[in-house]
VOGU-3710 file (C-alpha; in Angstrom, 3 decimals, decimal comma):
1> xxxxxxxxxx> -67,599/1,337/-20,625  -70,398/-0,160/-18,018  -72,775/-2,773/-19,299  -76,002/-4,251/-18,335  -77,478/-7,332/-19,105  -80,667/-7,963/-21,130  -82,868/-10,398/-21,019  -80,598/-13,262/-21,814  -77,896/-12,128/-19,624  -75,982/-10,435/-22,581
11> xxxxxxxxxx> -74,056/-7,384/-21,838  -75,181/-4,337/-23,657  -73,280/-0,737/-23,355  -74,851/1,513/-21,389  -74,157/4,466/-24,151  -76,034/3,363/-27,482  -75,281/4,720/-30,375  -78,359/6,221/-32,084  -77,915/6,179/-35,736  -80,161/8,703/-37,048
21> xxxxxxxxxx> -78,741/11,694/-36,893  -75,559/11,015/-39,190  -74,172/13,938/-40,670  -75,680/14,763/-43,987  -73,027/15,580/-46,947  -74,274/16,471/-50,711  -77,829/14,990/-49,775  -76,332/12,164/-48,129  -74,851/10,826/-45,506  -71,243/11,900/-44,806
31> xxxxxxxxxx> -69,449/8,330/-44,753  -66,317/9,171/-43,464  -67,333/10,946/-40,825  -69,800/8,667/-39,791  -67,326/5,895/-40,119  -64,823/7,939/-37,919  -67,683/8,070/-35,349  -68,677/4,375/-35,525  -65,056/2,793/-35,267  -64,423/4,970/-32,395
41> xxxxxxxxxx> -67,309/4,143/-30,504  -66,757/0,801/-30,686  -63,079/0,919/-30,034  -64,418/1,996/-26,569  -66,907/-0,507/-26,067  -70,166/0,828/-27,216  -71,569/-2,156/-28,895  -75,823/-1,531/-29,363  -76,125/0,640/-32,489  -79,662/1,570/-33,311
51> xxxxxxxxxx> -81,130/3,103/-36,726  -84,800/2,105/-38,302  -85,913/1,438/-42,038  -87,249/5,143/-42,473  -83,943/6,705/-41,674  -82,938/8,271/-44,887  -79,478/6,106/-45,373  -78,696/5,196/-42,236  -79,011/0,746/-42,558  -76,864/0,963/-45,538
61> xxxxxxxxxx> -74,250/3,797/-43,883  -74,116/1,544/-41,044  -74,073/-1,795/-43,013  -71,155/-0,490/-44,998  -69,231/0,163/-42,225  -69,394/-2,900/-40,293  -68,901/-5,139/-43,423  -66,169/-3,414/-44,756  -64,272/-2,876/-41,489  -65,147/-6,437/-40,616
71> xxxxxxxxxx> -66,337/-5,828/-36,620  -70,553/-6,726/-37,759  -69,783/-9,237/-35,111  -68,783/-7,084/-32,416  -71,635/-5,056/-32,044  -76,026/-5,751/-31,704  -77,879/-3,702/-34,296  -80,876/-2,713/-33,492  -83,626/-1,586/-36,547  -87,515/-1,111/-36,911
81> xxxxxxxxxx> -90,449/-2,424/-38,866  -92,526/0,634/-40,010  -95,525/-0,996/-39,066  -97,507/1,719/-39,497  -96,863/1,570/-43,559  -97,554/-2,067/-44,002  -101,049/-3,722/-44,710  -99,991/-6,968/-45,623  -97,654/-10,295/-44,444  -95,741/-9,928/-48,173
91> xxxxxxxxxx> -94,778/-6,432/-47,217  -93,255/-6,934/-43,827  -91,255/-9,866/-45,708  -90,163/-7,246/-48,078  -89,006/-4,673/-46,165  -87,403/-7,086/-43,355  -85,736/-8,475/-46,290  -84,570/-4,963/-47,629  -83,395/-4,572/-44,121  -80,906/-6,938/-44,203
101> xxxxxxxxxx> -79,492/-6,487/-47,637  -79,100/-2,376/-46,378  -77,138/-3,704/-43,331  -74,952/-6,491/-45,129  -76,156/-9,303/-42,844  -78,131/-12,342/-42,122  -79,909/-11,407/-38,808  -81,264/-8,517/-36,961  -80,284/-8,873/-32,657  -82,657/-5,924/-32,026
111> xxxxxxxxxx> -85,658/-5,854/-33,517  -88,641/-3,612/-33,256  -92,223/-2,781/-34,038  -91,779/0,842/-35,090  -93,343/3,486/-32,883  -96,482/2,394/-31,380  -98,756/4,914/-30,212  -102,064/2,559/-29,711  -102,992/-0,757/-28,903  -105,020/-1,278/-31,952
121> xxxxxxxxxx> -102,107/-0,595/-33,648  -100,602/-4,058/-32,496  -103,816/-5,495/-32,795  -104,222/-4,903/-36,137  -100,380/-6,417/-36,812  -101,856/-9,388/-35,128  -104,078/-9,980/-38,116  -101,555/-9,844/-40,255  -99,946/-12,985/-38,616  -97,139/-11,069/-36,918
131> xxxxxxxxxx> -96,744/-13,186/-33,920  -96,408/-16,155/-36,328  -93,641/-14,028/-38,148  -92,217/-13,262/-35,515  -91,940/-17,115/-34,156  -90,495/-17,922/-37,788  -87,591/-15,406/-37,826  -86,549/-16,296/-34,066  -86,784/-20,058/-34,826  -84,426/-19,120/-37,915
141> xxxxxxxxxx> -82,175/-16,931/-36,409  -82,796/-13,854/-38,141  -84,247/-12,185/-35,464  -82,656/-12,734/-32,000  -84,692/-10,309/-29,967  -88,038/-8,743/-30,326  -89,304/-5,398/-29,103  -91,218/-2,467/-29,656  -90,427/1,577/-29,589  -93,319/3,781/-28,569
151> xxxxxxxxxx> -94,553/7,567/-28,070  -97,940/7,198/-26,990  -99,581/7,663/-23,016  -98,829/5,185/-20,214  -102,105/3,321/-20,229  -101,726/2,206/-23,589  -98,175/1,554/-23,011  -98,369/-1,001/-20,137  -101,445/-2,873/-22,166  -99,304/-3,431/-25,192
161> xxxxxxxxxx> -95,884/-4,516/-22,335  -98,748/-7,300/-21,253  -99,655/-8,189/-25,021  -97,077/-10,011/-25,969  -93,779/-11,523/-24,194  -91,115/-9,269/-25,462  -87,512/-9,543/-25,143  -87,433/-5,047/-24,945  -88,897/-1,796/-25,272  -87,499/1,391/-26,099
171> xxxxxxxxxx> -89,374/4,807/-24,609  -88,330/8,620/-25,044  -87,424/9,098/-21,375  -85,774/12,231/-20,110  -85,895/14,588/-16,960  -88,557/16,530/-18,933  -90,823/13,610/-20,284  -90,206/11,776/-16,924  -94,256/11,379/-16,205  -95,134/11,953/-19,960
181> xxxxxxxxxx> -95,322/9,832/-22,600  -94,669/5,706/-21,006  -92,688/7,901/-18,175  -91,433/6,142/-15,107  -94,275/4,689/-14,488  -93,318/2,604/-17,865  -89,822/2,089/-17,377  -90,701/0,797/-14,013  -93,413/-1,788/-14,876  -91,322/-2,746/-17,297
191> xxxxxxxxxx> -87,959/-3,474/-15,337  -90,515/-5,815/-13,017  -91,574/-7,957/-16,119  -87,918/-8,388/-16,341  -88,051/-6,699/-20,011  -85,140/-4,291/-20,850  -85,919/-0,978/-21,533  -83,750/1,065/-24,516  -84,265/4,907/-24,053  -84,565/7,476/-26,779
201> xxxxxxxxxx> -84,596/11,198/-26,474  -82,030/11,322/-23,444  -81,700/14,932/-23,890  -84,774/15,906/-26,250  -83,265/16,797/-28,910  -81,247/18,974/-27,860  -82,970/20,681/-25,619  -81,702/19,680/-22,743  -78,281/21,074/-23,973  -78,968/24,588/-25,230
211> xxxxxxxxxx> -80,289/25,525/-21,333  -81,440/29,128/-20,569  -79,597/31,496/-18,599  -80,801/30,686/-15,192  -80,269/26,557/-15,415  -76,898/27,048/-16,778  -76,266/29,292/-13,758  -77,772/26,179/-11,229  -75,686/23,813/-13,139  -72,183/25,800/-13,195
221> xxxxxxxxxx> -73,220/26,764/-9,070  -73,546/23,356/-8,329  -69,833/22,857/-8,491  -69,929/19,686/-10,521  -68,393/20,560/-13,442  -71,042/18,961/-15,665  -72,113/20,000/-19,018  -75,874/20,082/-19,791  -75,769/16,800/-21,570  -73,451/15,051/-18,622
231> xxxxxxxxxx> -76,367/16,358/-16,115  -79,313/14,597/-18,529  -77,124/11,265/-18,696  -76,357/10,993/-15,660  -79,505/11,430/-14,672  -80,697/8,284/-17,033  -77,685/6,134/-16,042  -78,532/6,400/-12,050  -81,651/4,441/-12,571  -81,181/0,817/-12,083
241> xxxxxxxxxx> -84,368/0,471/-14,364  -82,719/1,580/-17,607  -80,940/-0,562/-19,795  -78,881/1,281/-22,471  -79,110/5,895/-23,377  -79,149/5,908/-27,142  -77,456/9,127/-28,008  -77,552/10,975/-31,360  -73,986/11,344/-31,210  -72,570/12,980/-34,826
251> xxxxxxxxxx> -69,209/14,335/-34,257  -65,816/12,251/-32,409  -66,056/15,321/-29,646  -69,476/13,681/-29,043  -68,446/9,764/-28,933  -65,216/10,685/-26,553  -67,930/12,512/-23,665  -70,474/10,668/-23,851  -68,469/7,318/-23,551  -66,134/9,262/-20,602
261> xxxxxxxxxx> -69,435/9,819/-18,809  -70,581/6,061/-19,592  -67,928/4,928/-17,864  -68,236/6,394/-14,862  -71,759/6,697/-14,125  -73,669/3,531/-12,514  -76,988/3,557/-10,704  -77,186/5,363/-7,384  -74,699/7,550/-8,560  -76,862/11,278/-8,002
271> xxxxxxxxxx> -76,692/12,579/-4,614  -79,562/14,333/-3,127  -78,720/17,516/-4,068  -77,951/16,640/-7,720  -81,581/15,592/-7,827  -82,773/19,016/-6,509  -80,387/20,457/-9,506  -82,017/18,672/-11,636  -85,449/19,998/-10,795  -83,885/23,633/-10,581
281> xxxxxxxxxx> -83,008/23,232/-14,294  -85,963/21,641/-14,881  -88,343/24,081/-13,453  -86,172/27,005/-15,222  -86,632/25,114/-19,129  -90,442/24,965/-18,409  -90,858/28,544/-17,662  -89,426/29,524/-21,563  -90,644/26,463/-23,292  -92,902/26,938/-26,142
291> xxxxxxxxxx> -93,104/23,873/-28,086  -92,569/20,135/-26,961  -90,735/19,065/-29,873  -88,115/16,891/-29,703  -86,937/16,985/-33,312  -87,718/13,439/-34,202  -88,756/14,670/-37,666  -91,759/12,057/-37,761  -94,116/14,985/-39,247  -91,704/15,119/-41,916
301> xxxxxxxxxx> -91,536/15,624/-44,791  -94,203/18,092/-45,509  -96,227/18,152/-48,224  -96,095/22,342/-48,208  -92,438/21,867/-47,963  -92,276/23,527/-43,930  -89,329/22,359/-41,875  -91,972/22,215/-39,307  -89,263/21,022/-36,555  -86,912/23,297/-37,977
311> xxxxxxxxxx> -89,263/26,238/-37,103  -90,155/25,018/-33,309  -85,958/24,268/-32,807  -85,783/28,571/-33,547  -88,997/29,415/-31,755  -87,657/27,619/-28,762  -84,244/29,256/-29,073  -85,637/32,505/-28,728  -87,010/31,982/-25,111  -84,871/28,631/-23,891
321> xxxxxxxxxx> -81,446/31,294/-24,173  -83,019/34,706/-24,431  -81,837/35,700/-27,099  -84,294/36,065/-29,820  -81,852/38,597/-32,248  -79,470/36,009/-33,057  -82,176/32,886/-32,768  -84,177/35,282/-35,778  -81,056/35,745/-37,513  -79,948/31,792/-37,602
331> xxxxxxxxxx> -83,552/30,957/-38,269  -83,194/33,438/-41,213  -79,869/31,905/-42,363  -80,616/27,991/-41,723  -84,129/28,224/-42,794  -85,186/31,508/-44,935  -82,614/31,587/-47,028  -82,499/28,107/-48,604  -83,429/28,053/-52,405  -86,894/26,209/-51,372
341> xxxxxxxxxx> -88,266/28,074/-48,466  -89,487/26,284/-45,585  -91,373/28,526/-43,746  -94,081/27,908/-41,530  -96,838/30,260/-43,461  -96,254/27,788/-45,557  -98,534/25,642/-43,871  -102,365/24,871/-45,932  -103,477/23,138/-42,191  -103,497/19,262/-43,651
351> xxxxxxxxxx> -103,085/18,010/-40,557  -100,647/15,096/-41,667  -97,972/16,021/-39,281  -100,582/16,471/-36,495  -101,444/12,529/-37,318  -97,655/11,066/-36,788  -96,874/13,403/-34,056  -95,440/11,540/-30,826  -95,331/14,440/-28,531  -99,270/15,237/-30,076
361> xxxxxxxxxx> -98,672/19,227/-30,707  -101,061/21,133/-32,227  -98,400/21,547/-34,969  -100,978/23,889/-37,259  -101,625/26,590/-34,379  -97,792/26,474/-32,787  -96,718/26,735/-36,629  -98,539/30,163/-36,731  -97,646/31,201/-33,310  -93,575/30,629/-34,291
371> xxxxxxxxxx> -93,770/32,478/-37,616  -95,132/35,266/-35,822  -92,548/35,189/-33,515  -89,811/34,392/-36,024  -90,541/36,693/-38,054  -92,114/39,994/-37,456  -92,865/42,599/-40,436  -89,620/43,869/-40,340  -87,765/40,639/-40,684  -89,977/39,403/-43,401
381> xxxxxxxxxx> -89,034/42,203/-45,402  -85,718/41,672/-44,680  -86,095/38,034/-45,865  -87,811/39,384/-49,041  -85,384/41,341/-50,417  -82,357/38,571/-49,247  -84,032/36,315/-51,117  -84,224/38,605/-54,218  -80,518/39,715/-53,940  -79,223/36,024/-53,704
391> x> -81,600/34,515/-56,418
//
């Protein structure tokens, strides 16, 4: 495993591990999987684990694991104030304090502001007496380093870098969102502040591995040998600027390649002409995509019960791979055939998702433009009478 420092000279793993996609088991998380997962990675030297106060289980998964295999001291968790649910001092006491009782411990090293989008946003913390907080836990010890995460445009994001002096920042930073979002731009005003920078959405939820037909071609022309994923890390890992690739990873497959890859990528590491591969793939996924969605699963949960990224993930699939038979017929499986539907009719046009959005999709209209393409009169009567058959 290759490290780099932060902002105290302490050596993080270049490969994070991004807690919040552990499997789910009987409405759950599966523990001994996840626990598999864990102890491996850090048997190989991954040692920044990240997860956030809204992720359904994951503090307490993780907590469990590191107390009861007794290695919380070998590893820097990182988790997140929901700021955005707080209105008062006494509730970001209580939920920091729920924090640590989830993750068995005394003291957060990570810790951030949860998804900033706007500067009022941390304005409006500051009259809660945050930076006082802040101050109290750090003089205390239960906080050793403070940052913030953020989805929002690159304007905003270098006012609220200058706000305050943080310790690190974590951006969704990819070969796709590489001038979206805080974009390099970001990364690189914050690397000259001297402020590490964490990055989320390495491979965009997946769809920088499930390529379409002409990318994959580039990729497996190119002679490298690299999968999808390796091509998107790599990518990451040759810029000096980034600190640690948080990666989703949720099966021991996972852990083993992306921690080979870890260990052998270092910055400077593309050649010219993996760069031009990279914008051969990159040109190829634009001309199919048909949502920006990630998967993050902040418009979640809906109050009309729609998997809305559920939907986009099958819309996608039937352009990203050309295939749109078998996309309709997982979509139909995965999605129309659960006991509680989730389709995307489904929708009354709230707006609620629209409002916690990162990427800022019109999630109403695409919602209507992927259940017409998911599922044409034929395949909703199909669905109809499944439905009835299996009820």
């Amino acid at each position: 495993m290759r490290y780099r420092p932060d902002r105290q000279g302490k050596p993080i793993s270049q490969l994070g591990f991004g807690c919040m996609r552990f499997t789910k088991k009987g409405g759950g998380i599966d523990y001994e999987k996840a626990k598999g997962e864990v102890l491996l990675a850090i048997g190989q030297g991954v040692n920044y684990f990240d997860t956030a106060y809204i992720y359904p289980g994951s503090e307490a998964c993780l907590g469990r694991i590191l107390a009861e295999e007794h290695c919380r001291e070998k590893v820097y968790i990182a988790t997140k104030l929901p700021q955005y649910m707080l209105r008062s001092r006494k509730a970001v006491d209580k939920v920091f304090a729920e924090e640590l009782t989830r993750l068995r411990t005394d003291y957060i090293d990570y810790y951030l502001m949860h998804m900033f989008t706007d500067y009022a946003e941390w304005e409006r913390l500051q009259g809660l007496g945050i930076e006082d907080w802040i101050a109290q836990k750090k003089a205390a010890g239960a906080i050793r380093s403070i940052g913030f995460s953020y989805h929002g445009e690159t304007e905003m994001f270098l006012k609220i870098l200058d706000a305050y002096d943080w310790d690190f920042c974590q951006i969704q930073y990819n070969y796709l969102d590489e001038h979206t979002q805080a974009g390099r731009t970001g990364l690189r005003a914050a690397a000259e502040r001297g402020i590490p920078v964490i990055i989320m959405e390495p491979l965009r939820g997946g769809k920088l591995v499930e390529l379409p037909g002409e990318a994959k071609k580039a990729l497996a022309d190119s002679g490298r040998g690299w999968s999808p994923a390796e091509l998107g890390l790599r990518w990451l890992w040759d810029q000096p600027e980034v600190t640690c690739v948080l990666s989703g990873m949720n099966s021991e497959e996972m852990v083993r390649e992306n921690i080979r890859v870890a260990s052998e990528a270092q910055p400077g590491c593309l050649t010219r002409e993996d760069r031009e591969l990279v914008e051969r793939v990159k040109a190829a996924i634009r001309r199919r995509e048909r949502v920006g969605c990630t998967g993050c699963r902040y418009c979640m949960p809906c109050p009309a019960g729609v998997d809305i990224p559920g939907n986009f993930h099958y819309y996608d699939l039937m352009y990203l791979e050309g295939r749109k038979g078998s996309a309709r017929f997982e979509f139909a499986r995965n999605l129309g055939l659960r006991k509680d539907p989730a389709f995307a009719s489904q929708c009354v046009g709230c707006g609620k998702c629209e409002s916690h959005c990162p990427q800022h999709i019109p999630i109403r209209q695409k919602l209507k433009e992927a259940d017409r393409a998911l599922r044409p009169l034929p395949y909703k009567l199909g669905l109809k009478v499944a439905r009835r058959i299996l009820s």
